[in-house]
NUKOL-604548 format. One line per field, with one value per residue (C-alpha): residue number from 1; residue in one letter; y, z, x. Coordinates in Angstrom, 2 decimals. Example, Ala and Ser with C-alpha at 12.3 -4.5 7.8 and 13.67 -1.06 7.14 Angstrom:
% residues 2
i = (1:2) .
aa = (A:S) .
c2 = (-4.50:-1.06) .
c3 = (7.80:7.14) .
c1 = (12.30:13.67) .
This chain:
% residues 292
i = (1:2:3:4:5:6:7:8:9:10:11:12:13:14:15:16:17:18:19:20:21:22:23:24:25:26:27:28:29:30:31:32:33:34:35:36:37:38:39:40:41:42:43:44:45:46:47:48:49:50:51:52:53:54:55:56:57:58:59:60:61:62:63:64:65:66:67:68:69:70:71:72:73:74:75:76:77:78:79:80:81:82:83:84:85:86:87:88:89:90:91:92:93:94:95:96:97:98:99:100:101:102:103:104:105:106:107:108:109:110:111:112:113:114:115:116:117:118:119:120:121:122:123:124:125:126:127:128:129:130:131:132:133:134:135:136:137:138:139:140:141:142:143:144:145:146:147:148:149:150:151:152:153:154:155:156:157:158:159:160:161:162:163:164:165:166:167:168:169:170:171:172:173:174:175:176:177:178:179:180:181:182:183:184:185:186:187:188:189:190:191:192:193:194:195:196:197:198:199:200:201:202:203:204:205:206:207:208:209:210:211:212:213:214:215:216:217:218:219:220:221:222:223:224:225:226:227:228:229:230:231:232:233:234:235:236:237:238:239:240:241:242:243:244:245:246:247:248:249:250:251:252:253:254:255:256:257:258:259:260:261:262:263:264:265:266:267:268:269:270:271:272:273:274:275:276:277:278:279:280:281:282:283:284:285:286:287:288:289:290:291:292) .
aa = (X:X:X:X:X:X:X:X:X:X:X:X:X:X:X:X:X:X:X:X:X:X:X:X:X:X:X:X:X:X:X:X:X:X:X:X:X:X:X:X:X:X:X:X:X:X:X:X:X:X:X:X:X:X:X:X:X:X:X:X:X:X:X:X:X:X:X:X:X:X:X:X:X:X:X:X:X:X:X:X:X:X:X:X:X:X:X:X:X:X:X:X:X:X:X:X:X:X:X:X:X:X:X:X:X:X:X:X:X:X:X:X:X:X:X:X:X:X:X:X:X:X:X:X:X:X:X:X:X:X:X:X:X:X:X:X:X:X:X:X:X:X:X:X:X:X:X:X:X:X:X:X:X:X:X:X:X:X:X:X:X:X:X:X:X:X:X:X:X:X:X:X:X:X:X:X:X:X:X:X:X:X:X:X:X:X:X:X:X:X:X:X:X:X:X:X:X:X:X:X:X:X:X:X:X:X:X:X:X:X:X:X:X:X:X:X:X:X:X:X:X:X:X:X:X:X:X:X:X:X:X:X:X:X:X:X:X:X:X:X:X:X:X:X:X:X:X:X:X:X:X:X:X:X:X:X:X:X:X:X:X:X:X:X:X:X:X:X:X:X:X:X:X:X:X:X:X:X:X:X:X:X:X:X:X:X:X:X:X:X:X:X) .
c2 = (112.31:115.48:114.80:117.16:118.19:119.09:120.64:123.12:123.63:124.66:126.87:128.40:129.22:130.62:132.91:134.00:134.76:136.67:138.74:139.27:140.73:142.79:144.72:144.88:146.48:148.97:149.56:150.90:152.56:154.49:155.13:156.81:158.71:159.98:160.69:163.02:164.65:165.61:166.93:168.99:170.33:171.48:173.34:174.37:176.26:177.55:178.58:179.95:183.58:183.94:183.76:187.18:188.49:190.40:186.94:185.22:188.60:189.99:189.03:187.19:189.43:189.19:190.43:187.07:189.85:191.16:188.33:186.10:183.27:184.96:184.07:180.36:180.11:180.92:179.18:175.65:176.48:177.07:174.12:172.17:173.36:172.94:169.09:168.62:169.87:167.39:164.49:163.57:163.75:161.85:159.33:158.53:158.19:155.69:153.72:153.68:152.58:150.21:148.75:149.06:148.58:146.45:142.78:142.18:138.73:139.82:139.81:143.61:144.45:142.57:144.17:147.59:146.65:145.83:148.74:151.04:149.82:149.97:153.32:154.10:153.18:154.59:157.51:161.26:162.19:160.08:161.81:164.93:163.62:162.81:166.44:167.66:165.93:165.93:169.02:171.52:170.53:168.84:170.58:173.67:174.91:175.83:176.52:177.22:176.57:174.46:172.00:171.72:170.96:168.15:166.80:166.44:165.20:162.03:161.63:161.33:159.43:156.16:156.76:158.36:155.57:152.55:154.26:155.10:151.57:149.74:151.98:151.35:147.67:147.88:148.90:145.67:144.26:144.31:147.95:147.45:144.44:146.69:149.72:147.51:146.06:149.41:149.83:152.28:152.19:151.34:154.94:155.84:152.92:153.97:157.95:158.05:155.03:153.45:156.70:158.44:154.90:155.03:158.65:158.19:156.20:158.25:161.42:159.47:158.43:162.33:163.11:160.54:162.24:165.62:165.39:163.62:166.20:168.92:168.57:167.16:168.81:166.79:166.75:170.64:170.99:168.95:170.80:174.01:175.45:176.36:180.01:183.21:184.37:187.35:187.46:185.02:183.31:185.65:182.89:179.33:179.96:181.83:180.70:180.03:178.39:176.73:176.33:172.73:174.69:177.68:176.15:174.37:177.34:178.69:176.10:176.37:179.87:180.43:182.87:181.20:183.78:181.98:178.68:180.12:181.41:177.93:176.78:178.96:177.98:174.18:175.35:177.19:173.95:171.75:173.78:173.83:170.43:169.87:172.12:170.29:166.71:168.15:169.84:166.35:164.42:166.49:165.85:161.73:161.80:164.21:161.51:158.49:159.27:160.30:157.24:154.83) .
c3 = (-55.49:-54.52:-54.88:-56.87:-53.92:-52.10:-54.92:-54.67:-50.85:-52.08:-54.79:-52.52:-49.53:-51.84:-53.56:-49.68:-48.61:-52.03:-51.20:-47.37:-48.64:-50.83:-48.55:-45.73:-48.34:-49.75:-45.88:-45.45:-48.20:-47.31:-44.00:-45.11:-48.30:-45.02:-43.20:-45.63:-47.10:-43.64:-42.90:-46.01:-45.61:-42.00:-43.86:-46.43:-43.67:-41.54:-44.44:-47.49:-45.79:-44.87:-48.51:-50.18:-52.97:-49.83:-47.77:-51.00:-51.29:-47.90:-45.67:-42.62:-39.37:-35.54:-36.33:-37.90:-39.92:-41.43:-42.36:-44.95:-47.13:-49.95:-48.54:-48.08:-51.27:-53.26:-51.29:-51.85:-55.37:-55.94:-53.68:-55.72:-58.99:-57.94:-56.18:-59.54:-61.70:-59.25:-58.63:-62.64:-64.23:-61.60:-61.60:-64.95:-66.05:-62.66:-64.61:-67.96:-66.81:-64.38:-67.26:-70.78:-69.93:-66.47:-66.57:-64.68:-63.55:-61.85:-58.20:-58.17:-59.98:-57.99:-54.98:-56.01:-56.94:-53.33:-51.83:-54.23:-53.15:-49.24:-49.48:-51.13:-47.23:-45.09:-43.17:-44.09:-40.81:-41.86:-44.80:-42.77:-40.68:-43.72:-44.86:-41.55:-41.37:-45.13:-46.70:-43.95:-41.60:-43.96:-47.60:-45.22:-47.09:-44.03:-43.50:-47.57:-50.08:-51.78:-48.88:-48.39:-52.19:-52.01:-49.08:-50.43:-53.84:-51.88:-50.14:-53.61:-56.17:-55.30:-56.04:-59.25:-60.34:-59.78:-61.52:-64.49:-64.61:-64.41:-66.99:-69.14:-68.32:-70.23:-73.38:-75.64:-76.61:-80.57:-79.95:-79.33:-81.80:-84.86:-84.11:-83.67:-86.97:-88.68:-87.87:-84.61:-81.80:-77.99:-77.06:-80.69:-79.71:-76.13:-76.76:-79.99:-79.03:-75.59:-74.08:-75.74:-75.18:-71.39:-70.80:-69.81:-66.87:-66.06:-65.44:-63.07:-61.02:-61.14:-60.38:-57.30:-56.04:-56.31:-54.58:-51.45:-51.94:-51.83:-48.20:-46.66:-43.27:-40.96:-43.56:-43.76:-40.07:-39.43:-41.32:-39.73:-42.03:-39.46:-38.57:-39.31:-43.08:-43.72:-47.46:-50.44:-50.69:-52.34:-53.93:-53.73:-50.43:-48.46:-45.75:-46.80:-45.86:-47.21:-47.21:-44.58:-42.61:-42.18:-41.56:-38.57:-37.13:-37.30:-35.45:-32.97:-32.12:-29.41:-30.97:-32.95:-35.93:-36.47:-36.60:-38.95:-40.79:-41.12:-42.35:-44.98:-45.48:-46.08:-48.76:-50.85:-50.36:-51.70:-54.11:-55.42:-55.08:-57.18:-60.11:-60.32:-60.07:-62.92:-64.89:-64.80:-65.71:-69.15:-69.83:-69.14:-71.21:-73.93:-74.61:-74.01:-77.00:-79.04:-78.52:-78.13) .
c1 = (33.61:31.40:27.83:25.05:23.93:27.24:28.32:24.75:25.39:29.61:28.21:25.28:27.75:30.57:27.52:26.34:29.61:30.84:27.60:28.62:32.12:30.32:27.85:30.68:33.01:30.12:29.48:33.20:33.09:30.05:31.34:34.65:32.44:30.42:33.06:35.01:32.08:30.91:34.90:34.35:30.82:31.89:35.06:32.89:30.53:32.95:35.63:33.62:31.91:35.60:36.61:37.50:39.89:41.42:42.15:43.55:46.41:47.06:50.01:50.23:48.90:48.58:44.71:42.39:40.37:43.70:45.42:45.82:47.07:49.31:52.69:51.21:49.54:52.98:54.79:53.08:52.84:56.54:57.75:54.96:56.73:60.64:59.13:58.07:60.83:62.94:61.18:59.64:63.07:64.71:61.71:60.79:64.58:65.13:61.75:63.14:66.92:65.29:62.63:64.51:68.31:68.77:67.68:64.15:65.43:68.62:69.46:69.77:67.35:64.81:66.64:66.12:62.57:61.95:63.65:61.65:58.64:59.70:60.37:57.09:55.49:57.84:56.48:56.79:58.00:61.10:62.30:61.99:64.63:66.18:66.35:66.54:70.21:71.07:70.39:70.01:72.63:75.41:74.69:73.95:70.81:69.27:65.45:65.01:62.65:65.19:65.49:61.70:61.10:64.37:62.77:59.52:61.41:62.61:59.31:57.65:60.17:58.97:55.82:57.03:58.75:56.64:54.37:56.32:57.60:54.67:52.96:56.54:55.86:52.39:53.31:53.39:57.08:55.65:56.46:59.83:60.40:58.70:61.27:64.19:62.53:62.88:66.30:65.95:68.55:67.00:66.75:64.72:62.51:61.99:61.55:59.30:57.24:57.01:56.99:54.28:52.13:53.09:52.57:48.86:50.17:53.13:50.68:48.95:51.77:52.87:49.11:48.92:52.69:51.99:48.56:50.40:52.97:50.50:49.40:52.22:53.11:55.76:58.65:58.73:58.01:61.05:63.27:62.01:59.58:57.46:57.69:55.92:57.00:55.18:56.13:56.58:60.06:62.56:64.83:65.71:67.86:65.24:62.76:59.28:55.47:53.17:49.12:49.02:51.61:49.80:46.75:48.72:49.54:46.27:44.12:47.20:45.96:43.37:41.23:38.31:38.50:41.82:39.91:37.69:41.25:41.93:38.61:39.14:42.42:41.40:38.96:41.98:43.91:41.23:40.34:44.24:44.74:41.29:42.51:45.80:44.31:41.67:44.49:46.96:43.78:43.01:46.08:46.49:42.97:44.22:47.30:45.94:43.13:46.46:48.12:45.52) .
């Protein structure tokens, strides 16, 4: 039987080292918040006197003082958008199959489960093999937009639906029970109730993909996006770049008003990635005071 006073001493070390963990987590945390805002301060400096109405809309030149990011710029935005218009629908109805009509308990579905999550970790550099060998050399789609948004598709449905389920997973059974209640078939009860209620935390798995999405570099280099396009992709089946890409090649170059090209360039892509994050999080908040 522990003593008073052991028991003190147990309490008193468990209280000293709970307070260790703390300041050594606060510490890394500070040192990574340091870190990144002194990345972005030195982008900030170098990039913003570059910034102009003229850099956002002109072309891609041999000249730093002539060129700019308009080709980029619609490019990441449109294999943002087709990513998107691939990747949700595909996502959230793998979640709801996975969630409402498979049994949790089963071998395969705890196999999936597992293989979902794997592939959620596995490096980007690997799905641009992936596309590299699936959809530009065997569905011949070649160096297109529509290959770089399928590639980027598979690098982000994982992430889409673990998300999705566990925000499906959330909303209460009662739901369920009082529609079945009421007389409404599984798909009534899953599309005019456990959806709306799970929304909030479907947006932010979209949110969290689309941001990785947004500056992802090796999967479109590997599938040979990277190459000088001088003008905005034309169609689903024709060569494009994208903001991270362009930036690459930039800070390849050996003149330094290229590096301060690319300085700029950052900005613009922080700046979009800030307006989507803000835009997706109006919207989680918007729904989840609806349905709350």
């Amino acid at each position: 039987m522990i003593s008073r006073t052991q028991l003190q001493r147990l309490l008193a070390r468990q209280r000293r080292n709970d307070r260790i963990f703390q300041i050594v987590a606060a510490i890394g945390v500070l040192i990574a918040l340091i870190t990144l805002g002194a990345l972005i301060v030195d982008a900030l400096i170098d990039g913003v006197p570059r910034l102009s109405w003229k850099f956002l809309t002109s072309y891609l030149s041999r000249f730093p003082a002539e060129a700019g990011i308009f080709a980029a710029l619609l490019g990441s935005m449109y294999v943002i958008a087709l990513t998107a218009l691939i990747s949700v629908p595909l996502g959230v109805g793998a979640a709801i199959y996975l969630e409402e009509y498979t049994n949790r308990s089963s071998r395969i579905s705890r196999i999936i489960e597992i293989n979902v999550a794997n592939l959620a970790g596995v490096p980007s550099i690997i799905y641009g093999i992936l596309g590299l060998g699936l959809f530009v050399r065997i569905m011949r789609l070649d160096k297109s937009l529509l290959a770089g948004a399928l590639t980027l598709a598979l690098l982000v449905l994982p992430i889409v639906i673990i998300s999705a389920r566990e925000a499906i997973r959330s909303v209460p059974p009662s739901i369920r029970e009082a529609a079945y209640a009421l007389g409404a078939s599984r798909w009534q009860a899953i599309s005019h109730h456990v959806l709306p209620m799970a929304f909030p935390g479907i947006l932010t798995g979209v949110i969290l993909a689309i941001s990785r999405a947004v500056g992802e570099t090796a999967p479109l280099i590997m599938i040979g996006a990277l190459m000088f396009v001088t003008h905005p992709p034309e169609g689903l089946l024709k060569p494009f770049t994208v903001l991270p890409i362009q930036i690459y090649n930039w800070v390849d170059r050996p003149q330094k008003e290229f590096l301060t090209n690319a300085a700029a360039g950052i900005v613009v892509l922080l700046a979009v990635t800030l307006l989507l994050n803000a835009l997706a999080i109006f919207l989680r908040n918007r729904y989840q005071t609806q349905y709350s």
